[in-house]
Steps between C-alpha positions, in 0.01 A plus 500: 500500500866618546719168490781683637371491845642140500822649408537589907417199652847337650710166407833336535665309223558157545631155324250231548637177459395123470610161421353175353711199503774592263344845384542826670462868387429839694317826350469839644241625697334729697150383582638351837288510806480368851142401550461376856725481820386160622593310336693718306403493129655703177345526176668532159323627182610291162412543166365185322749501194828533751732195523496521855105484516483147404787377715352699846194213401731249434692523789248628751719768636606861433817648638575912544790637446497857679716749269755756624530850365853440365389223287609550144291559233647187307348300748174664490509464130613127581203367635267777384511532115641136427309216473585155687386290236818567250721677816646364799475747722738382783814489241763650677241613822645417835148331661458264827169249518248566764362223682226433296699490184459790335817712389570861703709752348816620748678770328289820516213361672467596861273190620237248347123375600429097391140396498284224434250567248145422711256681245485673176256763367466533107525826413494505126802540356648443864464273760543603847713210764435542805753291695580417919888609602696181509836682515644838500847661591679815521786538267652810507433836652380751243219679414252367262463623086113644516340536131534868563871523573525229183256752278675781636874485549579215269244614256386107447189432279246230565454171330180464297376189687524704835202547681592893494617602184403794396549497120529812309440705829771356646730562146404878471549586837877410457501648166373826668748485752836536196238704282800805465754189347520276285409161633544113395248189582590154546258328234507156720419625878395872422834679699529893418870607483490874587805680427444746780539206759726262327549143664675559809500116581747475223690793517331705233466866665215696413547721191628218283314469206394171331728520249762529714437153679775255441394286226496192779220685719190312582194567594513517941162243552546252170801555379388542102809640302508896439414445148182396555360828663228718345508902531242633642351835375 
């Protein structure tokens, strides 16, 4: 069996988001569908050990934050290789409530999707909410960040407790792609600096070589400190 058929199969990249009382926290995602058309239902994918998989049961909702392509990798990194339990994630985040309580992201998000949690399927080390639409609203115009363009042009990586990471097939496929330079990974969230593309979302052309980063660079998704990177090869 060739796992890398799944490797075609299409997704956005979302922030799912939900509150409890005082507590709220948001994760990235992609395992967002639309289920039915009346009534309109969504369904998130959460892994067990997330911070925000307890409060979706707490609170009974899940929100969906609907990601643009121009969103930074900072953010990304943000919600998707941090956890909520020692992080507030909304520090310094411009955010609006939606009506059912749960916090929606504004900058860099082009709309959001609130439901109502009305079932949820244990998947082992996920569970699957499936929720009714109690609110949703357009935000900006703007197209929407797809795992491919995220994989692809911002050259993310994907957080172990996602329901698609790919592991090592995921790690040497990058690798292969710099395999004629040398090339850097982020211990903590598994980024590949390739010299032959540099970081263009900071201003580092392609050519520059790692040790010509200024000392201050950071790694694009979780900002771990040059120092910390491995070579590779």
């Amino acid at each position: 069996m060739d796992n890398k058929a799944l490797f075609d199969i299409t997704y956005g990249l979302y922030v799912v988001t939900a509150a409890s009382g005082a507590k709220k926290n948001g994760q990235i995602a992609n395992t967002v569908f639309q289920l039915t058309s009346e009534p309109i239902s969504m369904c998130v994918s959460i892994n067990k050990q997330n911070f925000t998989h307890g409060i979706i049961r707490e609170g009974g909702r899940f929100c969906v934050s609907i990601l643009a392509q121009d969103t930074p990798m900072e953010l990304v990194g943000l919600f998707g290789f941090r956890s909520g339990k020692d992080t507030d994630k909304f520090e310094g985040v411009q955010t609006i409530t939606a009506e059912g309580g749960s916090p929606v992201l504004t900058e860099h998000c082009i709309g959001y999707l609130e439901c109502k949690v009305s079932r949820e399927v244990d998947l082992g080390t996920h569970t699957m909410f499936i929720g009714e639409l109690s609110d949703a609203r357009v935000l900006h115009k703007g197209k929407p960040m797809t795992y491919a363009y995220y994989h692809e042009v911002k050259k993310g990586t994907t957080p172990k407790n996602a329901p698609t990471y790919r592991g090592t097939e995921e790690n040497a496929s990058q690798e292969n792609q710099g395999q004629d330079a040398r090339v850097y990974r982020c211990p903590i969230c598994g980024y590949l600096y390739d010299p032959a593309e540099g970081d263009p979302e900071h201003h580092i052309k392609a050519g520059t070589a790692f040790e010509d980063l200024p000392s201050d660079w950071k790694c694009p998704i979780c900002a771990a400190p040059k120092k910390s990177f491995l070579p590779q090869g």
